[in-house]
N, C-alpha and C positions, 0 to 999 in steps of 0.2 A: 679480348674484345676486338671485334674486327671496327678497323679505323675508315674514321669519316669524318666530315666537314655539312658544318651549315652554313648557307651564303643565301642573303633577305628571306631567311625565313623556310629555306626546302633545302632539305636534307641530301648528299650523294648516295646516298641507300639507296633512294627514291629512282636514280638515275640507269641504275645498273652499275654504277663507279666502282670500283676495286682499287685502293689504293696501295703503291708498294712503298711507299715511303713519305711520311708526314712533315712537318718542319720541324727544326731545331729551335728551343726556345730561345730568346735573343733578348739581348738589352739593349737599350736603344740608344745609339752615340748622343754626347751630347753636342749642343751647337754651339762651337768656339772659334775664334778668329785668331792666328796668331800673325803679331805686328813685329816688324824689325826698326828697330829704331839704332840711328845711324851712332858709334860710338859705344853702344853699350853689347857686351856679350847674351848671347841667346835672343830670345824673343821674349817680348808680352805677351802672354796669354787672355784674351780678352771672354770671361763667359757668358753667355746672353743666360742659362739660366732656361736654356729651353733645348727639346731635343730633337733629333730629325728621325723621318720616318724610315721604314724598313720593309725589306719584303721577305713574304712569306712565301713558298715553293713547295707545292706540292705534286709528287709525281703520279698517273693516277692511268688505269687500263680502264676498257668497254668491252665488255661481250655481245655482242650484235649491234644493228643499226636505230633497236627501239629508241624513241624519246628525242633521236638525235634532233630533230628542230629546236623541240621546246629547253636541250641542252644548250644550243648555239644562244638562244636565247637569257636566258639564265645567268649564264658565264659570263656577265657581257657587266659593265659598269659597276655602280657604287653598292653596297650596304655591310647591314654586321654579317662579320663571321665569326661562327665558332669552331674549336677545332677539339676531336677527339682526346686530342695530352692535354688539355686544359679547359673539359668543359663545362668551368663553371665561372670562366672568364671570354668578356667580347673583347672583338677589336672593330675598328672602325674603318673598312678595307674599301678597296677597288680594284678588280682584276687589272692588270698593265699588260696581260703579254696577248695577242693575237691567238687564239686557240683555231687552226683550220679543223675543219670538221671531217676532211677526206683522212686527217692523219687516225680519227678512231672511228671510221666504219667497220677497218675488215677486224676480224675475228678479236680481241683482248690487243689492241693497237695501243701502244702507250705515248701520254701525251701529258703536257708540264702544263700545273697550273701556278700562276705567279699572281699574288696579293700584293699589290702598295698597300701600308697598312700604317697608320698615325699611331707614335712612339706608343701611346700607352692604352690597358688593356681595364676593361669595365668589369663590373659584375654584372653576371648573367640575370640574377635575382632582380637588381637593382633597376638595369635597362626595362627588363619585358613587364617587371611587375610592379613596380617605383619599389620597394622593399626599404629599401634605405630612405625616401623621402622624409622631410620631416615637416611638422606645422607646431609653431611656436606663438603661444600667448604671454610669455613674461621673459624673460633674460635669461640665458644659460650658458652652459658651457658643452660643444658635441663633440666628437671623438672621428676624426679623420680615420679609419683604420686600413688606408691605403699605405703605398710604398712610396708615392711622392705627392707635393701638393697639388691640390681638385681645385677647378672652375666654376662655380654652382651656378645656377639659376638660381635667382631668390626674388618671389614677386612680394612685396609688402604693401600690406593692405590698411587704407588709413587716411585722409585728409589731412590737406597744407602742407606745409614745411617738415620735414622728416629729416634727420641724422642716423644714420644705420652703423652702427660700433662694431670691427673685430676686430678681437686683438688688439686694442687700441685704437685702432687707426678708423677714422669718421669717414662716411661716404654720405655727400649730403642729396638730399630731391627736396627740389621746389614745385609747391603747387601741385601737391599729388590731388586728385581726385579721384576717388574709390580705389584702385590701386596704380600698381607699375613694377614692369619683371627688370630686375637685373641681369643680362646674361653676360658673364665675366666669358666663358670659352670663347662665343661671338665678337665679343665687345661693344655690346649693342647696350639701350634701354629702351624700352617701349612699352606702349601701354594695349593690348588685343594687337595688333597688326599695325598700331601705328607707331610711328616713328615716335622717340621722346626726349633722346640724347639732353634736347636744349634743359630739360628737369633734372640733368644729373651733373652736379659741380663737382664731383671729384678728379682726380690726375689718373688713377690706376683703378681697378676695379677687384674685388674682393677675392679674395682667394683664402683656403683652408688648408694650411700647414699640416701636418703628420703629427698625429697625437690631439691632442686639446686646445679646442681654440672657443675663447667667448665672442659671446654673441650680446647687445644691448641693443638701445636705442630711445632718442626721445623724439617728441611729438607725439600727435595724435596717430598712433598704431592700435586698429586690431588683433592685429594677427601678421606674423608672418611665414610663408611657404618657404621653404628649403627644398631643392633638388640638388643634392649634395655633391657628384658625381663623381665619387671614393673610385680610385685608380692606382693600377700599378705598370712600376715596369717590367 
């Protein structure tokens, strides 16, 4: 299969792009501190428990000058990509490197494309089509089937005072009225476009372990939405 890349949604097929060479799959370091404390041999290793991002490098030829504006275009800022070895996984990228346009006028001129790209990697199904989403009317238990813990969205829908259960651990909202979205990746609460922080008294915000994790809650709940956003490294 001849190799390509999708970046916000249009294809390098589309471009004329030929590529000779696609990235290496990569794991993402994690992000550790390490402290010297005076008297004791070695260092502390300190883990935050979080990982930094990475870049992607792709190397890539043009035969003629078609398209070249709406390439310059294109090439330029944030959104997903996906890449030909892995495409039923997104990443969450942003071109970083200067692409000049004179380096691929003349004839198959080869020129470096570089993604910054945040550690971890989505499902394709999931993103474009919510696939994974889930909507929950009574208590359960959902099945993480990523490679590290997900951030979800979760809007819960319901009046008054509310306690949202995982895993044990409560995350409480005062004064809900008709609903209010949790977004743990953000670290936001809000309710449409408004602000809501001051309705959520918890310390941390929820997140989904690897494997099995329960879900409760009391109050007056309808319903609550799941954007689950199962991830790997």
């Amino acid at each position: 299969m001849e190799p390509f890349f999708i970046f916000k949604g249009k294809n390098s097929k589309d471009y004329g792009i030929l590529i000779s060479a696609m990235p290496d799959i990569v794991k993402p370091q994690r992000r550790e501190q390490e402290v010297t404390i005076p008297g004791r041999n070695g260092v502390l290793t300190i883990d935050e428990n979080t990982y930094e991002p990475y870049t992607l490098s792709i190397e890539c030829g043009k035969r003629g000058a078609a398209r070249l504006s709406e390439l310059a275009v294109w090439l330029d800022g944030s959104g997903d990509l996906i890449v030909s070895t892995e495409p039923d996984k997104l990443y969450k990228a942003r071109i970083s490197n200067a692409i000049a346009i004179s380096d691929v006028i003349y004839l198959y001129n080869s020129f470096l494309v570089q993604f910054k790209v945040f550690p971890f990697k989505y499902s394709v199904n999931a993103v474009i089509s919510h696939a994974d989403d889930v909507i929950l009317t009574a208590p359960t238990t959902i099945n993480n089937k990523g490679t590290v813990y997900s951030q979800p969205t979760i809007t819960v829908y319901g009046t008054g005072n509310i306690t949202l259960t995982i895993n044990g651990t409560g995350y409480g909202l005062t004064g809900v009225d008709g609903y209010i979205t949790i977004d743990s990746e953000m670290m936001e609460v809000y309710k449409g476009t408004a602000n809501a922080n001051n309705k959520y008294s918890a310390m941390d915000f929820p997140r989904f372990e690897v494997g099995q994790n329960t879900i409760s809650w009391t109050g007056n709940v309808t319903k609550v939405e799941i954007i689950p956003k199962w991830r790997w490294l």
